[in-house]
C-alpha positions, -999 to +999 in steps of 0.1 A: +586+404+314+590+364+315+604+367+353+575+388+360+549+360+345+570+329+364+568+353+399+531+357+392+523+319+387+548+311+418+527+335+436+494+318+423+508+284+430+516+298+468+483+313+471+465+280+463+488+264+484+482+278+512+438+280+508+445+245+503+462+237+535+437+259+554+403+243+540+392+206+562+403+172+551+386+148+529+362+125+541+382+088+551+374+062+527+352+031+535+380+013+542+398+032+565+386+038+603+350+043+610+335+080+616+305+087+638+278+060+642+246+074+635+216+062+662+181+065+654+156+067+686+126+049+680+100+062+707+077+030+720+039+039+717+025+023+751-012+025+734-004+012+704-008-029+692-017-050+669-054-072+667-042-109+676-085-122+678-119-110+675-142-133+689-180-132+692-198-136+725-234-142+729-253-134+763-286-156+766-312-128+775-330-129+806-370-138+810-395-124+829-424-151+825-439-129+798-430-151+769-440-181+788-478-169+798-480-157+762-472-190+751-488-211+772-523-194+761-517-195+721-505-234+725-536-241+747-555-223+729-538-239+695-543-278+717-579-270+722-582-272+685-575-309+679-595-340+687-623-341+714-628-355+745-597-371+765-577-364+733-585-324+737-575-324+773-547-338+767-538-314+734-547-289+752-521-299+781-494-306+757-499-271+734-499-252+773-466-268+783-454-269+746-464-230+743-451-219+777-417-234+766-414-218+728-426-185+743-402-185+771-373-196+745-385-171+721-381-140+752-349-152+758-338-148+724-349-114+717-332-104+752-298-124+742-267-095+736-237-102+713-204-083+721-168-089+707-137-097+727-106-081+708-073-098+718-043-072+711-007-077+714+008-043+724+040-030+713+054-025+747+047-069+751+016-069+768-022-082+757-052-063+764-088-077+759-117-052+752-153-058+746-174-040+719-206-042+706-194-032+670-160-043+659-161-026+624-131-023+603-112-044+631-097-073+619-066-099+631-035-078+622-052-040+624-028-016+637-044-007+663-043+023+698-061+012+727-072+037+753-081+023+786-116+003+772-116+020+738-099+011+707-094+029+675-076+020+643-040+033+638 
C-alpha cells in the first residue's frame, strides 16, 4: 500500500510537471530586456485652437446730412435766443455752425458698429483672426474650434 501512495504522488509530481512546462513563461522583470513599446496616436484636430486676443473694433458710422440739418436748425434756432441786434446774428451763426457740427457728430455715433477680432493659435501652428459682433464666453485661453468664419467653444 505505501509503494502504491509514493507511485501516486510521483505520478502527481509528473503530472504537474508536465502542465507546468506546457503553460507560457513569466513576464521578464524590469530589469531584464524590454518588451513591447506601447505607442499612443494622438489625432491633430485641424479646427481646433486656443484664444491668444480679443480685441474691440469700433467703425465710425456714416452720415447722411440728416444730423447736420437737424442741428443746424435747433442751434439757430437755440442762437436766435440770446442777445439782440449784431450780437443775435452772430448767435445765431455760431448756434447754426455749432448745431450742424453736434448733430452731424451725434448721426455718426449712433451709425458707428463695434465688432471683435479673435486672435487664435491653432493646434496644427497656424493663427486665424475672426470677427464677431458678440464674443460671449470667449476669453484669452478658451479652447476653442473654428470653422471657416465661425467659432465655437471646445
Amino acid at each position: 500500500m505505501k509503494t502504491i501512495f509514493v507511485l501516486r504522488a510521483v505520478s502527481v509530481s509528473i503530472l504537474f510537471a508536465g502542465i507546468a512546462a506546457c503553460s507560457p513563461p513569466e513576464a521578464a522583470s524590469s530589469s531584464s530586456t524590454p518588451g513591447p513599446v506601447s505607442t499612443t496616436i494622438i489625432e491633430s484636430c485641424s479646427s481646433c485652437g486656443v484664444v491668444r486676443s480679443v480685441t474691440a473694433v469700433t467703425q465710425q458710422g456714416t452720415s447722411t446730412g440728416t444730423g447736420a440739418v437737424i442741428g443746424a436748425v435747433v442751434g439757430g434756432v437755440a442762437g436766435n435766443q440770446v442777445g439782440g441786434g449784431n450780437g443775435k446774428k452772430v448767435a445765431t451763426a455760431a448756434g447754426v455752425i455749432g448745431g450742424a457740427l453736434l448733430g452731424n457728430n451725434i448721426e455718426q455715433n449712433r451709425s458707428a458698429s463695434t465688432w471683435y477680432n479673435i486672435v487664435v493659435e491653432m493646434d496644427d501652428g497656424g493663427h486665424q483672426t475672426i470677427a464677431v459682433q458678440n464674443p460671449t464666453n470667449i476669453s484669452p485661453g478658451a479652447e476653442v474650434n473654428v470653422y471657416g468664419d465661425n467659432i465655437t467653444l471646445r
